[in-house]
C-alpha positions as YAML, in Angstrom:
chain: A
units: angstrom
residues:
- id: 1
  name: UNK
  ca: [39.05, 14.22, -61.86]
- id: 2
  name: UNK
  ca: [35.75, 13.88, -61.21]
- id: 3
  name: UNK
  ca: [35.20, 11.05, -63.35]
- id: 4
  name: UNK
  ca: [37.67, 8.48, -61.97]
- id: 5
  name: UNK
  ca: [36.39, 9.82, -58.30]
- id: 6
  name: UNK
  ca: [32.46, 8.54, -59.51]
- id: 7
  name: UNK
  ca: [33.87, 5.47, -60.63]
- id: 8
  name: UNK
  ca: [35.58, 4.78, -57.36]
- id: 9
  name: UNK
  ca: [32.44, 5.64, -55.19]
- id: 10
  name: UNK
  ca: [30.54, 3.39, -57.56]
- id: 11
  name: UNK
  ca: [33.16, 0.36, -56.72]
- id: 12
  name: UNK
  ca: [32.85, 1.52, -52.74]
- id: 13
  name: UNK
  ca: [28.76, 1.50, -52.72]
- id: 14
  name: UNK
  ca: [29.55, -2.33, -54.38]
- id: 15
  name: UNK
  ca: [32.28, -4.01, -52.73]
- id: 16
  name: UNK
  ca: [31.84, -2.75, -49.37]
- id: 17
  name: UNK
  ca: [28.68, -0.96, -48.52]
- id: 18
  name: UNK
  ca: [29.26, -1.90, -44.88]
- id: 19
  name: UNK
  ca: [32.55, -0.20, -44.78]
- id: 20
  name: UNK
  ca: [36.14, -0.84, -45.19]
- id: 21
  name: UNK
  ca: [38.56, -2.57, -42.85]
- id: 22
  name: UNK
  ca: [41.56, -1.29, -41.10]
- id: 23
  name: UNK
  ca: [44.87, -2.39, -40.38]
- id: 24
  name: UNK
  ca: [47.73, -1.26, -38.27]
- id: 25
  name: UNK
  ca: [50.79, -1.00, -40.84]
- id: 26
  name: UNK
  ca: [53.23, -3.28, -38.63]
- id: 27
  name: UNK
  ca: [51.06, -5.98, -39.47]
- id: 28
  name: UNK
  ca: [51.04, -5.28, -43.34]
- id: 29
  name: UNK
  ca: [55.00, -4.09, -43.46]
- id: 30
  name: UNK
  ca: [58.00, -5.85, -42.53]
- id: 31
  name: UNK
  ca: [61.26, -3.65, -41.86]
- id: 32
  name: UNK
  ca: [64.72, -3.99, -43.03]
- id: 33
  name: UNK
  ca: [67.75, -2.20, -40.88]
- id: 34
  name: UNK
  ca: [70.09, -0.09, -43.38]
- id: 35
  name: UNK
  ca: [73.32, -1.42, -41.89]
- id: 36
  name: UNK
  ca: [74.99, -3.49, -44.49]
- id: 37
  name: UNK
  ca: [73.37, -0.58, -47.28]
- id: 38
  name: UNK
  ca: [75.46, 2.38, -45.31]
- id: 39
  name: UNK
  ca: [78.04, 4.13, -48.02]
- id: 40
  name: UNK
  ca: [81.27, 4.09, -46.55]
- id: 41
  name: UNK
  ca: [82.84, 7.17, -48.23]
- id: 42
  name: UNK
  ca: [80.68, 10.19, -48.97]
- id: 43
  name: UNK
  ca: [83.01, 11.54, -51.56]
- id: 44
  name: UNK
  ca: [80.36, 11.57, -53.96]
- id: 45
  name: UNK
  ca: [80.44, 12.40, -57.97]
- id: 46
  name: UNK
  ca: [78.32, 12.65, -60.72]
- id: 47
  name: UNK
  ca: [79.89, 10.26, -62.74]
- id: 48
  name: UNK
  ca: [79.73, 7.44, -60.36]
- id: 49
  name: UNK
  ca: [76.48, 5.08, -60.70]
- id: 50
  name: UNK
  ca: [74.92, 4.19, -57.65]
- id: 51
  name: UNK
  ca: [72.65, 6.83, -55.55]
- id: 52
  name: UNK
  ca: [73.11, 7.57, -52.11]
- id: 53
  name: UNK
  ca: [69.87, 7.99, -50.51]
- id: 54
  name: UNK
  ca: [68.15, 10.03, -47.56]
- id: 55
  name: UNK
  ca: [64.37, 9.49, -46.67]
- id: 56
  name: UNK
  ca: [64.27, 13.36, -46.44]
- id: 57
  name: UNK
  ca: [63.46, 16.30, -49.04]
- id: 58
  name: UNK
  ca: [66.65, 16.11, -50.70]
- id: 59
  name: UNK
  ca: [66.54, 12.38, -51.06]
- id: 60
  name: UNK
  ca: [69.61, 11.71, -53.54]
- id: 61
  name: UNK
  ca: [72.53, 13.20, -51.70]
- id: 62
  name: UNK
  ca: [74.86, 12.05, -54.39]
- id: 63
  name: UNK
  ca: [76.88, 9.10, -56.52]
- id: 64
  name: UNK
  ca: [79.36, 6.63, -54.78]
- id: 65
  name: UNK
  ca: [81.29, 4.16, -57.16]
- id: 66
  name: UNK
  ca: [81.08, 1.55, -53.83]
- id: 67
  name: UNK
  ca: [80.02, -1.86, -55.69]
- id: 68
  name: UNK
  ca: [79.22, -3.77, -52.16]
- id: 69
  name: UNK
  ca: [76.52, -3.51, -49.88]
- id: 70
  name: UNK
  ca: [73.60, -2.50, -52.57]
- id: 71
  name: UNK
  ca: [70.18, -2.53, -51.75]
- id: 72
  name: UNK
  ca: [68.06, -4.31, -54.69]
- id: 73
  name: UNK
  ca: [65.14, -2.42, -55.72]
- id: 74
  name: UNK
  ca: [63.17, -1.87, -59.16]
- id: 75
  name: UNK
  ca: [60.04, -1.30, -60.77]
- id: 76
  name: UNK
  ca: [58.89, -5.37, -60.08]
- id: 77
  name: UNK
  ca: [60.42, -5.53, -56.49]
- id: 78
  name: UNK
  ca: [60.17, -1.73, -54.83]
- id: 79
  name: UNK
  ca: [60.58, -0.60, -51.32]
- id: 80
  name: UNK
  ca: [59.59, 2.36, -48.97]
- id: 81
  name: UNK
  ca: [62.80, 3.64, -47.48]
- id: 82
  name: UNK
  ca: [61.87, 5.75, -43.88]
- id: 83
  name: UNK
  ca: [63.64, 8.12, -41.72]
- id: 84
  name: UNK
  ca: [63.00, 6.58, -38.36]
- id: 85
  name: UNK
  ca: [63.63, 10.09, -36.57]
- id: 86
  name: UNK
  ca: [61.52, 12.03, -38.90]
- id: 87
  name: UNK
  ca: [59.50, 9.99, -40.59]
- id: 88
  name: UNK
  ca: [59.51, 11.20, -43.58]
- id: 89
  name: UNK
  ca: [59.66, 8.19, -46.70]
- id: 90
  name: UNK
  ca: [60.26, 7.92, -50.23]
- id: 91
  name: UNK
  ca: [59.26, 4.99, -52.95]
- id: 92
  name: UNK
  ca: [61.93, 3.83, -54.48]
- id: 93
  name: UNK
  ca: [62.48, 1.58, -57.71]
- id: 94
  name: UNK
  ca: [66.14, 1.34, -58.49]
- id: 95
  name: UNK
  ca: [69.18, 0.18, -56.52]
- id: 96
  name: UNK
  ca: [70.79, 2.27, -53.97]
- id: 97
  name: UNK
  ca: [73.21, 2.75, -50.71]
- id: 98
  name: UNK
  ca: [71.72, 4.69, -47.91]
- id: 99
  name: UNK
  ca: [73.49, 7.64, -45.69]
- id: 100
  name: UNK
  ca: [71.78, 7.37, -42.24]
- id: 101
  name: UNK
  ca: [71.45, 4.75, -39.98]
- id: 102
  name: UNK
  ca: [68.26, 5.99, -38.69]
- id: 103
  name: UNK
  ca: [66.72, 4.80, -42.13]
- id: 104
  name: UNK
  ca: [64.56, 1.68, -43.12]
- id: 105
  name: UNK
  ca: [63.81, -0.05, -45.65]
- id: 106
  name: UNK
  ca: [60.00, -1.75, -45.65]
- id: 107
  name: UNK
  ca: [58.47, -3.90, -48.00]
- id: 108
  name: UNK
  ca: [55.19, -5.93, -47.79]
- id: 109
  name: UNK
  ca: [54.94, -9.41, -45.72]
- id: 110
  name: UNK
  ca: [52.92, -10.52, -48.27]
- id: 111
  name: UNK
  ca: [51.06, -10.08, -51.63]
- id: 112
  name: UNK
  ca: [47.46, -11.49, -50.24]
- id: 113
  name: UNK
  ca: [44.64, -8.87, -50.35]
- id: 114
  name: UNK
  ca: [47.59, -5.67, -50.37]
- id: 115
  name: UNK
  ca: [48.98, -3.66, -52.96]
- id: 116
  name: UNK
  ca: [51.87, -1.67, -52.07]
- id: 117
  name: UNK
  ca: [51.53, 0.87, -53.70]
- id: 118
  name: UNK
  ca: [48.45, 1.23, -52.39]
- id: 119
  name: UNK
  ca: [49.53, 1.41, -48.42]
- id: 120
  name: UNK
  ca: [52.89, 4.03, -49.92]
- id: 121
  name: UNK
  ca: [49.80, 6.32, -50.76]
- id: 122
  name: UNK
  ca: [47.87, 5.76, -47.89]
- id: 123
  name: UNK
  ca: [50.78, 6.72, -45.76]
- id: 124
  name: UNK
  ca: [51.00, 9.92, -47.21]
- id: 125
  name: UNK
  ca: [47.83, 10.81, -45.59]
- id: 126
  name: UNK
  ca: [49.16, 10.16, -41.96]
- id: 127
  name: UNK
  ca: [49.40, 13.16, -40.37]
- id: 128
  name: UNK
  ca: [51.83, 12.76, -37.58]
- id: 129
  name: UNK
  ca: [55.00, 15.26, -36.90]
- id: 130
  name: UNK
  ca: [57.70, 13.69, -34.16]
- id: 131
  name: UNK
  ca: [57.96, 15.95, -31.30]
- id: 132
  name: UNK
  ca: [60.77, 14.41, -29.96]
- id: 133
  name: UNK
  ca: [64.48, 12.95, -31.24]
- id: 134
  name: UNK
  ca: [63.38, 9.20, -31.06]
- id: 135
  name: UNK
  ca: [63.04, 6.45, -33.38]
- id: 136
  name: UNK
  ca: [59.24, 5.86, -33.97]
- id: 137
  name: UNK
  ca: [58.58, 3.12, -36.61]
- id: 138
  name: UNK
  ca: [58.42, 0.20, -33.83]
- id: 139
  name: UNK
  ca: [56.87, 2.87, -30.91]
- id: 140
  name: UNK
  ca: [54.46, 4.63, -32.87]
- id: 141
  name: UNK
  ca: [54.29, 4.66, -36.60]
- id: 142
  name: UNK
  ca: [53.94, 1.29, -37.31]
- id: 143
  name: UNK
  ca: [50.55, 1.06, -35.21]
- id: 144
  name: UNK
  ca: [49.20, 3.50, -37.24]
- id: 145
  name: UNK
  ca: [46.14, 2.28, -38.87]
- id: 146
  name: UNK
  ca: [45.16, 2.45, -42.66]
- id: 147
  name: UNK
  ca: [42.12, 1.48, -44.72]
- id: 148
  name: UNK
  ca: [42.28, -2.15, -46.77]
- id: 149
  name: UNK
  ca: [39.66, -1.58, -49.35]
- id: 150
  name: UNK
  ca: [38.96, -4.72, -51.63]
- id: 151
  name: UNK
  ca: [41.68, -5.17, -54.13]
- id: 152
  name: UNK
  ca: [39.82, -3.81, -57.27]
- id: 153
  name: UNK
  ca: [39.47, -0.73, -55.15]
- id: 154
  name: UNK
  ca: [43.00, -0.51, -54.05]
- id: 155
  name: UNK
  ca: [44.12, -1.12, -58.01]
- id: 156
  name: UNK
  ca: [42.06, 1.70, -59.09]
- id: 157
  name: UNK
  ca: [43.23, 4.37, -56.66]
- id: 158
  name: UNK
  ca: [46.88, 3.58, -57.16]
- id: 159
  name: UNK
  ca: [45.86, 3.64, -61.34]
- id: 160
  name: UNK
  ca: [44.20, 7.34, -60.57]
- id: 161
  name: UNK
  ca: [47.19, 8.52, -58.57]
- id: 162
  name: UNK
  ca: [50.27, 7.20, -60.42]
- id: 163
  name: UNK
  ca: [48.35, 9.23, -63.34]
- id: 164
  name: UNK
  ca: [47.73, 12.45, -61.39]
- id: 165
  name: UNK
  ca: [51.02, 12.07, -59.52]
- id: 166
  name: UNK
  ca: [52.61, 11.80, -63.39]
- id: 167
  name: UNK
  ca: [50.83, 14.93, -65.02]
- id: 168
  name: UNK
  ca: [51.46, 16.50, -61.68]
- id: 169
  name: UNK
  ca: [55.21, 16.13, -62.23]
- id: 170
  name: UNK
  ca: [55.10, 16.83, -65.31]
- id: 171
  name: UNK
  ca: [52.94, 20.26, -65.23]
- id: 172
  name: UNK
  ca: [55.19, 21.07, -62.06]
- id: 173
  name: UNK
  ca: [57.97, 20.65, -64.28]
- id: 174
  name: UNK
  ca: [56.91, 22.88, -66.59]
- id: 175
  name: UNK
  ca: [55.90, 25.39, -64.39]
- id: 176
  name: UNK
  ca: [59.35, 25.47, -62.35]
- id: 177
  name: UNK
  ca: [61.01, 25.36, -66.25]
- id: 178
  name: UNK
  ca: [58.83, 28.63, -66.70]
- id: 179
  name: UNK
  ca: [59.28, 30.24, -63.54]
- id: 180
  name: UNK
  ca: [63.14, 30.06, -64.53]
- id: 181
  name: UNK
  ca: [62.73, 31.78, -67.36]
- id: 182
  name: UNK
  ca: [60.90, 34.84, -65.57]
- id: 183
  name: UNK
  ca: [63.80, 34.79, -63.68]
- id: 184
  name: UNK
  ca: [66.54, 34.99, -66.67]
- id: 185
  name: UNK
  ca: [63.92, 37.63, -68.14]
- id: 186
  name: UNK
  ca: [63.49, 39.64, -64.74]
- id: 187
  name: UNK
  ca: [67.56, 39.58, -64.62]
- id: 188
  name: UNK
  ca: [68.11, 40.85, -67.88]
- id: 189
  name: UNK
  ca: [65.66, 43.94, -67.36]
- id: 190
  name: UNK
  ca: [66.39, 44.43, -64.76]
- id: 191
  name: UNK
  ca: [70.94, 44.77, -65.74]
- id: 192
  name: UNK
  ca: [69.20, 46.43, -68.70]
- id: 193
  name: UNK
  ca: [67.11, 49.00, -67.03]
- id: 194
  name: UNK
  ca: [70.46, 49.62, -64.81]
- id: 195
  name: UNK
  ca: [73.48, 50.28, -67.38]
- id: 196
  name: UNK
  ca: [72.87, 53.88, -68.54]
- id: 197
  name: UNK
  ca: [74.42, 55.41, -71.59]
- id: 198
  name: UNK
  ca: [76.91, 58.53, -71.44]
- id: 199
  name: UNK
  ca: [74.99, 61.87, -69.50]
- id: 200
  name: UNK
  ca: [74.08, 60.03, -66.23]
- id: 201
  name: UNK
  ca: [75.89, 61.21, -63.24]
- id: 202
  name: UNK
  ca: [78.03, 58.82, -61.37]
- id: 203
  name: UNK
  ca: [78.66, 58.94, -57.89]
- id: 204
  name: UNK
  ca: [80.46, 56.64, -54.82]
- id: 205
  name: UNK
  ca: [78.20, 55.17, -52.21]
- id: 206
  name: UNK
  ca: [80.06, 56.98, -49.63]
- id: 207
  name: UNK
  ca: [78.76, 59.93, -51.13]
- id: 208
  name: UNK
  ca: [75.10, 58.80, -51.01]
- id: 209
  name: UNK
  ca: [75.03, 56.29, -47.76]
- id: 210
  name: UNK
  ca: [75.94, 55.57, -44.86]
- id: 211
  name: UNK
  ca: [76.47, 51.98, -43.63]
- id: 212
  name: UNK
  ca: [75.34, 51.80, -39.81]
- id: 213
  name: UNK
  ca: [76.42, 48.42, -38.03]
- id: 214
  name: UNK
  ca: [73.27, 46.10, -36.51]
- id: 215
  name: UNK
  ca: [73.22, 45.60, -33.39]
- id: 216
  name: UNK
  ca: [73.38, 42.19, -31.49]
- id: 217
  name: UNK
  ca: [70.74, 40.63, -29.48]
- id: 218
  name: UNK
  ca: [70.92, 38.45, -26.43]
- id: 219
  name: UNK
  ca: [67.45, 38.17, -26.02]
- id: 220
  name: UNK
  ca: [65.45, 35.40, -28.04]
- id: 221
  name: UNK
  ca: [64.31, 36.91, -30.43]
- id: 222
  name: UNK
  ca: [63.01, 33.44, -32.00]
- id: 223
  name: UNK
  ca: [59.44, 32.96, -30.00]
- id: 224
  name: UNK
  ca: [58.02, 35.97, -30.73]
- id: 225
  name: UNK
  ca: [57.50, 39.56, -30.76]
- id: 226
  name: UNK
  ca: [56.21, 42.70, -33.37]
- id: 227
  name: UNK
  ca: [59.15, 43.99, -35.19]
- id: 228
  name: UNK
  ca: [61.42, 41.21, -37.61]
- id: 229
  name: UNK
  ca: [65.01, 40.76, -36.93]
- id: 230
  name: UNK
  ca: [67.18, 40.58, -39.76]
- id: 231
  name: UNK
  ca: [70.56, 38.60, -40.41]
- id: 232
  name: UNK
  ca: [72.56, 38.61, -43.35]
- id: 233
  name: UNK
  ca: [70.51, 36.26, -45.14]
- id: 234
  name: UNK
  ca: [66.88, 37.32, -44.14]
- id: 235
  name: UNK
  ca: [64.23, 37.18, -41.30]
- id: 236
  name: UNK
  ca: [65.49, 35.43, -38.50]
- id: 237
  name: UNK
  ca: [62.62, 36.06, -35.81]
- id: 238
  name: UNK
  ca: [60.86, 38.93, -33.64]
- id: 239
  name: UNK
  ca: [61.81, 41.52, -31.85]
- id: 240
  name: UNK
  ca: [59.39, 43.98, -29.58]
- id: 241
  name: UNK
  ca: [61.96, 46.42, -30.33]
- id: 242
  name: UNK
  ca: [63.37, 48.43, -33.53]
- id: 243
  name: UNK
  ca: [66.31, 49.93, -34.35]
- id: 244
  name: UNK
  ca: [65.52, 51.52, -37.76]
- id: 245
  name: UNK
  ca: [62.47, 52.62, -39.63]
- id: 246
  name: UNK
  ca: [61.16, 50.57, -43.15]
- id: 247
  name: UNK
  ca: [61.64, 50.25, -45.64]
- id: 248
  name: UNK
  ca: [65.34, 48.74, -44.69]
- id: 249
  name: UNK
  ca: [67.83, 48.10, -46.78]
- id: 250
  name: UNK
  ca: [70.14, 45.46, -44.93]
- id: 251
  name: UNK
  ca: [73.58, 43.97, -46.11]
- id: 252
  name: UNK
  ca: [75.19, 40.93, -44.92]
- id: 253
  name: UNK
  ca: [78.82, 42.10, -43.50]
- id: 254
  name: UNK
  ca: [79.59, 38.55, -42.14]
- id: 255
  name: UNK
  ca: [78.54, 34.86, -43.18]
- id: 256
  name: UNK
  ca: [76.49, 35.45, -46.31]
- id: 257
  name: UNK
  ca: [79.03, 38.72, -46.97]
- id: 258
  name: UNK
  ca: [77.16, 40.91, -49.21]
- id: 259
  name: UNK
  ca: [73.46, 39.60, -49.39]
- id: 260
  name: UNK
  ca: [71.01, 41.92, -49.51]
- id: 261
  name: UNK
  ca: [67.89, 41.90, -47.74]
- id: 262
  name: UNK
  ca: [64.73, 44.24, -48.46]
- id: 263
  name: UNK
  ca: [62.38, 44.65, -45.45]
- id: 264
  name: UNK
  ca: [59.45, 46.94, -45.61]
- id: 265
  name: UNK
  ca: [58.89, 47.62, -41.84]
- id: 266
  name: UNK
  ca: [60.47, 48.71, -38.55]
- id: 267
  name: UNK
  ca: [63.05, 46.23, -38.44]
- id: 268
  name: UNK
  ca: [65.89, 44.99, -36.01]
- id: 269
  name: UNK
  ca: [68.99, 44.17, -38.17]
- id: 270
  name: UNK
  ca: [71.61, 42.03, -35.90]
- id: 271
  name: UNK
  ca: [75.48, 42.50, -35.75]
- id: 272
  name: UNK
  ca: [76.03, 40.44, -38.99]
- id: 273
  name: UNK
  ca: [74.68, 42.93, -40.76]
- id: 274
  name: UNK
  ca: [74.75, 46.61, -42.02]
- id: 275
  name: UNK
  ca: [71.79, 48.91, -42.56]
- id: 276
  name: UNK
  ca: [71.77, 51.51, -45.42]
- id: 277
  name: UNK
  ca: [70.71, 54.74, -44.39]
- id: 278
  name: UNK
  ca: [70.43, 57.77, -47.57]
- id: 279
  name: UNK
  ca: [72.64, 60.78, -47.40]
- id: 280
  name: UNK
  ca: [71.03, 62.06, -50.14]
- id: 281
  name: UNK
  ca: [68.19, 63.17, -51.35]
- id: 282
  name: UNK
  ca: [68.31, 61.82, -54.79]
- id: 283
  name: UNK
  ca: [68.76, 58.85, -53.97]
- id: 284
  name: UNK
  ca: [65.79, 56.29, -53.46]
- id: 285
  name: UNK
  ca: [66.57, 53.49, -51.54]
- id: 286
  name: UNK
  ca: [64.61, 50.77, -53.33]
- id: 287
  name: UNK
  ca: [66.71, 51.93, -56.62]
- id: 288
  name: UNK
  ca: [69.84, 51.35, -54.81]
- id: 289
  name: UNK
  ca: [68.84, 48.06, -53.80]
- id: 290
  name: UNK
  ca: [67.89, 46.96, -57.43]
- id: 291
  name: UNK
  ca: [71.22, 48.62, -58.28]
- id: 292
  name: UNK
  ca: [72.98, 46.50, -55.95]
- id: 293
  name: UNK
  ca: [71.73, 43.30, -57.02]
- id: 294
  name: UNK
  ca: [73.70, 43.20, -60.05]
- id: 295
  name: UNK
  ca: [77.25, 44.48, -58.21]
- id: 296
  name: UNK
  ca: [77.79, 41.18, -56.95]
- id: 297
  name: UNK
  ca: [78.90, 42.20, -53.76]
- id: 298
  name: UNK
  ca: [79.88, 38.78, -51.92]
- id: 299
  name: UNK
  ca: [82.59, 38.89, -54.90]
- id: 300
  name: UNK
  ca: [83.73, 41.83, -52.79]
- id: 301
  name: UNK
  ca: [84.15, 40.08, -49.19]
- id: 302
  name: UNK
  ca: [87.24, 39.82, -47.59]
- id: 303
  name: UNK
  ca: [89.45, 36.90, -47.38]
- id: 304
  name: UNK
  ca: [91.01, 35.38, -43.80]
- id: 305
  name: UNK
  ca: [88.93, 33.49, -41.28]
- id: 306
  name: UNK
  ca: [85.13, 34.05, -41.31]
- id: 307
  name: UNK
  ca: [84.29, 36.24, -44.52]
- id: 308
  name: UNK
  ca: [83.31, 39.83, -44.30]
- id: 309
  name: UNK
  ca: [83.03, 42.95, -46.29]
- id: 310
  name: UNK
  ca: [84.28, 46.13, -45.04]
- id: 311
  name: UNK
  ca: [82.73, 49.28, -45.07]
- id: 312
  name: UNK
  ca: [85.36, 51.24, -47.00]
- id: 313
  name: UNK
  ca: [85.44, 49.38, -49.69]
- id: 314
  name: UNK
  ca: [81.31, 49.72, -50.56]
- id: 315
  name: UNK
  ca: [82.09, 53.55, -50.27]
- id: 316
  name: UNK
  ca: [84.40, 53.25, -53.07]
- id: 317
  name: UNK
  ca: [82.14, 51.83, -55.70]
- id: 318
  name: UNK
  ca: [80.28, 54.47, -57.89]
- id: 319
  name: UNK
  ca: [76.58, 53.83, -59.23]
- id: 320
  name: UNK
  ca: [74.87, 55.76, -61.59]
- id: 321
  name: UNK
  ca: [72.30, 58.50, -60.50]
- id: 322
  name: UNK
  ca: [69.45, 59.15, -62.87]
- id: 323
  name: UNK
  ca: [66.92, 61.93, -62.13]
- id: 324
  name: UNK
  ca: [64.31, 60.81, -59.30]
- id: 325
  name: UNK
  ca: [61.68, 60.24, -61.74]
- id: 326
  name: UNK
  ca: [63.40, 57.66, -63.49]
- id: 327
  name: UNK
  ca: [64.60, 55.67, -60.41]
- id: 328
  name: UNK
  ca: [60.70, 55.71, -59.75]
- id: 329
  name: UNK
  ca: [59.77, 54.55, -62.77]
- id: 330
  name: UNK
  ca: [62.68, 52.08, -62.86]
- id: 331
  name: UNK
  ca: [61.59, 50.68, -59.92]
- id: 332
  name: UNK
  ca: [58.06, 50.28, -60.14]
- id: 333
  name: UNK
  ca: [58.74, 48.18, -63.40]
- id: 334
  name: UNK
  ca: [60.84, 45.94, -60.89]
- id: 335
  name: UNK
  ca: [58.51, 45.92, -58.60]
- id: 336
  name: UNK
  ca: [56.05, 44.59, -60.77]
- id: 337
  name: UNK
  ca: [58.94, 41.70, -62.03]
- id: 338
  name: UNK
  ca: [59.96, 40.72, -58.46]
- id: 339
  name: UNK
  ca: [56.36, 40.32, -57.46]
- id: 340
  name: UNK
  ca: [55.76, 38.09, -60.31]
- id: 341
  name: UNK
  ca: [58.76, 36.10, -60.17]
- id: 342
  name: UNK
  ca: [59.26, 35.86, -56.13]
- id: 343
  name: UNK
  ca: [55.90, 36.42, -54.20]
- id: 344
  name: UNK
  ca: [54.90, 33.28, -52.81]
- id: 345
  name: UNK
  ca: [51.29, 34.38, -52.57]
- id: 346
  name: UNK
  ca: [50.85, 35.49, -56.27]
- id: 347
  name: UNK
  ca: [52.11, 34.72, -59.74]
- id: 348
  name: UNK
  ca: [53.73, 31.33, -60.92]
- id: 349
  name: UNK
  ca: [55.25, 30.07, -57.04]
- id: 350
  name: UNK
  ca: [51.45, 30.07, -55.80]
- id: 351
  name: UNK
  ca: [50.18, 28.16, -59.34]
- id: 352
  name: UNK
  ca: [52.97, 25.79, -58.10]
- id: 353
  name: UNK
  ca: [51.73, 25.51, -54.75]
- id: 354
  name: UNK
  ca: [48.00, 25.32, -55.57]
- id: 355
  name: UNK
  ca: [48.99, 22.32, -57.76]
- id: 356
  name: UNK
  ca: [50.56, 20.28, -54.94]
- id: 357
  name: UNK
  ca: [47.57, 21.38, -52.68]
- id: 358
  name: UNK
  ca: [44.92, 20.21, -55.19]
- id: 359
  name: UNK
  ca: [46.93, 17.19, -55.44]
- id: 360
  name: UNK
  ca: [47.24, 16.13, -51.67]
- id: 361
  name: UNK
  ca: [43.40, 16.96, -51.75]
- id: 362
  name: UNK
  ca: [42.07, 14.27, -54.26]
- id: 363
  name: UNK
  ca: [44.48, 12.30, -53.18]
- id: 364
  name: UNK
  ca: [43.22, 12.42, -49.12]
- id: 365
  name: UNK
  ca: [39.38, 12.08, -50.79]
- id: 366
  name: UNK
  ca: [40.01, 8.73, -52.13]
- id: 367
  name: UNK
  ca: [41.94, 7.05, -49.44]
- id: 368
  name: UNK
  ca: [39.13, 8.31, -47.06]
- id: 369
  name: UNK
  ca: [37.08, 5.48, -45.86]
- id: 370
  name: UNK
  ca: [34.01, 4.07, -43.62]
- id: 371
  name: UNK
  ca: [35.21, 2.37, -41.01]
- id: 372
  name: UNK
  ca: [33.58, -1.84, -40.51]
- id: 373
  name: UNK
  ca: [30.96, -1.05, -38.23]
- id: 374
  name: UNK
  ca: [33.19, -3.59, -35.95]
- id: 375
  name: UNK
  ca: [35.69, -0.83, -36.05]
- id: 376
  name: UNK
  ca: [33.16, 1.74, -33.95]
- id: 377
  name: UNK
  ca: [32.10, -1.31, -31.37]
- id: 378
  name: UNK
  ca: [36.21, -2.01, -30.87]
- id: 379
  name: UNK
  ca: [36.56, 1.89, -30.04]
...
């Protein structure tokens, strides 16, 4: 990267020694209301042809086989489509219906001295989060200013980034494609190290656990506080009190019925839940958990109104009890898989993450500018 980054400096220190000119984006984008793009049904379907877009993360929320009211875009004529609540945007090169009224569409008011690619890059180094529900293209966003480097400039940054942005997909790609196979592998030792030939003593849970019910909280317990407070599907905020010791092994007994959460510390599991607490000594709680993963226990909930499992019915199922010193050493190997596999601070997640980081960092270091010495006098 360094060499395109030279080259750029090089054209800077030529073009515009004196510094680069700024411009607020309503007077370099013109804004089209989604109205007559809005999908009318959102039965959506694979086979069907047309997206249907949202400006946020998950950006195609499906296929509508409406033929009217199509918004034209493609590689020669693309647009910017915005979420005028959040503000989030994606570029967009093929035709498309839109979901949310709140969106819209923006495209250049003309081609003289502006790339547009150019300005969809340098938005992407705004940093601005909406702090209230409002729309904020016409109140705020749009008078956000960005730099307008000479065109030879602007051409060469968008060549740099389209390029990075493409091997930066494509390594991404790879890396998610290989992160999903350390999760197929980690799965199969994982049922592997689990199913035991004839010799190993079976017993029920009920002989082994008991299932205590969490507890609910009317305090909030979102804002703060030392201990985490668990729901069926995870950490759900603080608590300055505890109601069992770590490690915890928690259970979802309503909404997510049967997920399993792992939590190392003094914890505060809520009424959705139950907490595991051994019976017996030869039983190590991290090996049940493991154990439990491949039981499938949400296949287990009840049916009626909001699902559930019941208690009786985990006491029933038998798991097989290996001597002590094989749950440990069954579990450290896990250990060492699950770390690799789903610790966002080590293994391939954080290569992931360090890729979008390095990304968003070369791509911040060429849009940064000097400002026209104009610009300080007008401050």
């Amino acid at each position: 990267m360094n060499k395109p980054m030279n080259k750029i400096e090089k054209l800077i220190a030529e073009l515009c020694p004196e510094g680069v000119e700024s411009k607020e984006l309503g007077d370099i984008l013109d804004y089209e209301q989604p109205t007559k793009y809005l999908v009318q049904y959102t039965e959506y379907d694979d086979n069907f042809t047309t997206p249907v877009l949202t400006a946020g993360q998950s950006f195609i929320l499906g296929y509508t086989d409406e033929d009217m009211g199509i918004y034209k875009a493609s590689e020669e004529n693309p647009t910017i489509i915005f979420d005028d609540f959040t503000t989030s945007f994606h570029w967009v090169v093929f035709d498309f219906k839109v979901k949310s009224s709140a969106m819209k569409m923006l495209r250049l008011k003309n081609n003289n001295g502006v790339i547009f690619k150019f300005i969809y890059y340098a938005m992407k180094c705004i940093e601005y989060s909406p702090q209230d529900h409002a729309r904020h293209w016409i109140s705020k966003y749009s008078k956000f200013k960005i730099p307008l480097p000479p065109l030879a400039i602007q051409q060469e940054i968008v060549k740099i980034l389209d390029t990075f942005t493409t091997l930066e997909a494509e390594l991404e790609a790879e890396l998610e494609a290989e992160l999903e196979a350390r999760k197929k592998q980690y799965e199969y030792y994982r049922d592997s190290l689990l199913t035991f030939r004839d010799g190993v003593e079976y017993k029920t849970l009920g002989e082994l656990i008991s299932l205590e019910y969490g507890k609910s909280l009317k305090e909030n317990y979102r804002t703060g506080g030392e201990f985490p407070v668990l729901g069926s599907n995870g950490r759900v905020g603080f608590h300055n009190l505890y109601i069992t010791e770590g490690p915890c092994l928690v259970i979802g007994r309503k909404g997510s019925a049967g997920a399993l959460v792992w939590e190392e510390n003094n914890c505060y599991p809520i009424d959705t839940t139950f907490y595991v607490k051994i019976e017996n000594k030869n039983l190590l709680l991290k090996y049940l958990f493991y154990k439990l993963k491949t039981l499938k226990l949400t296949i287990r909930k009840q049916d009626g109104g909001v699902p559930g499992l019941n208690r009786n019915s985990i006491y029933k199922i038998k798991i097989p009890l290996p001597p002590l010193a094989e749950q440990e050493r069954i579990v450290g190997v896990l250990d060492k898989f699950d770390a690799m596999v789903n610790d966002i601070s080590a293994g391939l997640p954080a290569e992931i993450n360090a890729r979008r980081k390095q990304y968003e960092y070369y791509r911040n270091r060429l849009l940064i500018f000097k400002p026209l010495e104009k610009e300080y006098a007008d401050q």
